[in-house]
C-alpha positions as CSV (number, residue, x, y, z in Angstrom):
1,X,-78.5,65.0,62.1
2,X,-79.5,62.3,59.6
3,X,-76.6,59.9,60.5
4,X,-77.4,60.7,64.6
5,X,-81.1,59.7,64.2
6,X,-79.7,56.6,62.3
7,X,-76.7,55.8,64.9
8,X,-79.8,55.9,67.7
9,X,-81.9,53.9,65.6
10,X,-79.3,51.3,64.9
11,X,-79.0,50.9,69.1
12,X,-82.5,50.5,69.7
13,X,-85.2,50.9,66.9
14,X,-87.7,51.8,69.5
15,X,-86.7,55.0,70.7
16,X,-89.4,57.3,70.0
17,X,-88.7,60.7,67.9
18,X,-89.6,62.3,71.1
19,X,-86.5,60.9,72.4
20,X,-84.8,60.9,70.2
21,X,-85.4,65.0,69.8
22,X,-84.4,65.0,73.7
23,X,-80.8,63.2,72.8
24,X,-80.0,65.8,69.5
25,X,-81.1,68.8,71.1
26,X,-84.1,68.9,68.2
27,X,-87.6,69.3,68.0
28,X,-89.7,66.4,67.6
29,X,-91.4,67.7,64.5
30,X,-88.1,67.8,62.7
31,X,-87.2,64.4,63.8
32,X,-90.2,62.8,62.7
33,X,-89.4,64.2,59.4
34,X,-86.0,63.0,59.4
35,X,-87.5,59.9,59.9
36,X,-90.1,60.0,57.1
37,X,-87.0,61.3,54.5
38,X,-84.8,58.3,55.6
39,X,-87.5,55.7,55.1
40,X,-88.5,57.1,51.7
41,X,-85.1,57.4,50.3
42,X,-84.1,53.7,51.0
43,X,-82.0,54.7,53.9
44,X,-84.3,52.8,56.8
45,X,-85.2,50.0,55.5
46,X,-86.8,48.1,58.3
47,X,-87.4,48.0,61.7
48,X,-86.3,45.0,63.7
49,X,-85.5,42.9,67.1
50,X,-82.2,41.0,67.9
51,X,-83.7,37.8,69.5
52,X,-81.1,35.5,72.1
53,X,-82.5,32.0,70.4
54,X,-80.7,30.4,72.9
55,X,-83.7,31.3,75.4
56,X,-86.4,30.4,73.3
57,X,-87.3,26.9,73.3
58,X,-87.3,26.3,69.6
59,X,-84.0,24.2,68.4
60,X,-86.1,24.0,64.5
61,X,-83.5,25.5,62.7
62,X,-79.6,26.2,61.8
63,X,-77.9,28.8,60.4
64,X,-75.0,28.5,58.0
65,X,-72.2,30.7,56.5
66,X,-71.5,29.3,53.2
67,X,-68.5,31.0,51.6
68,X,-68.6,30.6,47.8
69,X,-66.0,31.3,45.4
70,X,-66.9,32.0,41.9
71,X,-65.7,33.5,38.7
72,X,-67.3,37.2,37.7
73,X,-69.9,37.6,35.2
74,X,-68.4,39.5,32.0
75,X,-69.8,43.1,32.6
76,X,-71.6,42.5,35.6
77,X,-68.9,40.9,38.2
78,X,-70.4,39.4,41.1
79,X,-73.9,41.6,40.7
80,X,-75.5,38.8,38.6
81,X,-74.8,35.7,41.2
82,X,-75.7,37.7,44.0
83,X,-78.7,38.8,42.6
84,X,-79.8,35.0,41.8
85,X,-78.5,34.1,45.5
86,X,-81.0,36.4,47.1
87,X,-83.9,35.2,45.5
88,X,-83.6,31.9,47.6
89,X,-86.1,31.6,50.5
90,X,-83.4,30.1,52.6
91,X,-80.7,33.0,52.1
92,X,-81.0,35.2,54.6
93,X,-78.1,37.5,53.6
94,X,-75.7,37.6,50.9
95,X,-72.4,39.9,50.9
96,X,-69.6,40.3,48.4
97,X,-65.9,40.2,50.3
98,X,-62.5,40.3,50.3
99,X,-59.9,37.5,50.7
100,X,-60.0,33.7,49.3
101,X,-63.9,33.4,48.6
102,X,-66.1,36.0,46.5
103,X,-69.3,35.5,48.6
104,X,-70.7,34.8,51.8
105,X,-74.4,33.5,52.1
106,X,-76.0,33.4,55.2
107,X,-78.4,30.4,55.0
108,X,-81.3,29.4,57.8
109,X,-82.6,25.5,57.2
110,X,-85.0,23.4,59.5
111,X,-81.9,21.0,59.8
112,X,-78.4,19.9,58.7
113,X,-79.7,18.0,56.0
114,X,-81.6,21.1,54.5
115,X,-78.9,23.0,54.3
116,X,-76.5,20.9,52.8
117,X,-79.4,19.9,50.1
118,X,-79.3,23.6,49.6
119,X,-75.8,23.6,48.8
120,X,-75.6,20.4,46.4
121,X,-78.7,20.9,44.9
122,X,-79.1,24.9,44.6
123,X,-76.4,26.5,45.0
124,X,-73.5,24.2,43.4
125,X,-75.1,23.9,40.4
126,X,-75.4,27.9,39.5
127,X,-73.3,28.7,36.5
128,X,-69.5,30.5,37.6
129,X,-69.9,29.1,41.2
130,X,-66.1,27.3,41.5
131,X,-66.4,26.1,45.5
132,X,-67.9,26.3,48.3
133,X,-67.1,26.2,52.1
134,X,-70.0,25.4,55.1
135,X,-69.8,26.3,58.3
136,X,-72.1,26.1,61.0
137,X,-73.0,28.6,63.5
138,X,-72.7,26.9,67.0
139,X,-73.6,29.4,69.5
140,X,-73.7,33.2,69.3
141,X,-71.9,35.4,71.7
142,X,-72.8,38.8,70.1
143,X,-75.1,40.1,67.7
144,X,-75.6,43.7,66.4
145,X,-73.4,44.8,69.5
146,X,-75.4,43.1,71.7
147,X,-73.7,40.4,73.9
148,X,-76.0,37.4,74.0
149,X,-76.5,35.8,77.4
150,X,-73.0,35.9,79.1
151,X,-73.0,36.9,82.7
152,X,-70.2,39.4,83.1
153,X,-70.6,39.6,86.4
154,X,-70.1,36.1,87.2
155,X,-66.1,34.6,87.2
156,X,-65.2,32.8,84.2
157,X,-62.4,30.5,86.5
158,X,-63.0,27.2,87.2
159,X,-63.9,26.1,90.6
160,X,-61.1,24.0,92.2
161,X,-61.4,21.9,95.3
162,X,-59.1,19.8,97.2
C-alpha cells in the first residue's frame, strides 16, 4: 500500500487521504497513518507544486544543467563533491550519473552572468573537479509528467496559402 499512497502522491500531492482511501480500497484512518510512517522515515520528504514559468510574468532567473566531470575522492568517491555541491544556495539539485561526466548540477541564477560566475568562481575551483559543460534550459515542454503549455488539440502544421 506504501508505494500506492506514494505513486498517488507523486501525481498530485493534494489528494486528500480520504481520497486517497477511496482509490486503494482503504480506510482513511489507515492511510493517514501511512502517511505519518512515510514522512517520519524520510520517505516524503516534501510536498510541492510544478509551476509553468512560462505563464508567470517573471523572466528573473535561468536555470542551468552543468555537467561536471571529476576525479573520486579516495574512500568516499563522488559522496564528498556532492556533498560540498549541495551546500550552494544556487544548486538546486545535484545527481551522480552515468556516461562522460560524473555529475550534473542543476543551478537557478538571476541571469547568465550569475551563473557562469558560479561556475568559474565556485565550482571550478573545488579540488578533483576536471571539467565542466553548461547548458541552458530554453523552454520546458514537460516537467514531473506534466506537459507544460502545448495545445494538443490544436494542429502542429504550418498554415499554407496560395
Amino acid at each position: 500500500m506504501r508505494d500506492n499512497i506514494v505513486n498517488i502522491l507523486r501525481q498530485d500531492s493534494r489528494t486528500t487521504p480520504s481520497e486517497i482511501a477511496t482509490m486503494l480500497g482503504s480506510t482513511e484512518d489507515v492511510v493517514r497513518a501511512q502517511i505519518t510512517e512515510l514522512e517520519k522515515s524520510g520517505v516524503i520528504l516534501q510536498y510541492s507544486v510544478v509551476v509553468n514559468d512560462e505563464l508567470l510574468d517573471d523572466d528573473s532567473s535561468v536555470v542551468a544543467f552543468i555537467e561536471v566531470k571529476c576525479a573520486p575522492e579516495r574512500d568516499q568517491g563522488f559522496d564528498h563533491i556532492a556533498q560540498r555541491l549541495q551546500k550552494f544556495p544556487e544548486v538546486q539539485s545535484v545527481y551522480l550519473m552515468s556516461g562522460v561526466f560524473d555529475l550534473l548540477v542543476v543551478v537557478k541564477g538571476r541571469n547568465l552572468r550569475e551563473v557562469a560566475a558560479f561556475v568559474s568562481s565556485k565550482l571550478s575551483p573545488i579540488a578533483n573537479v576536471v571539467s565542466t559543460g553548461t547548458h541552458f534550459l530554453l523552454k520546458k515542454y514537460k516537467e514531473n509528467g506534466i506537459v507544460m503549455g502545448l495545445d494538443e488539440n490544436r494542429s502542429h502544421r504550418l498554415n499554407v496559402a496560395f
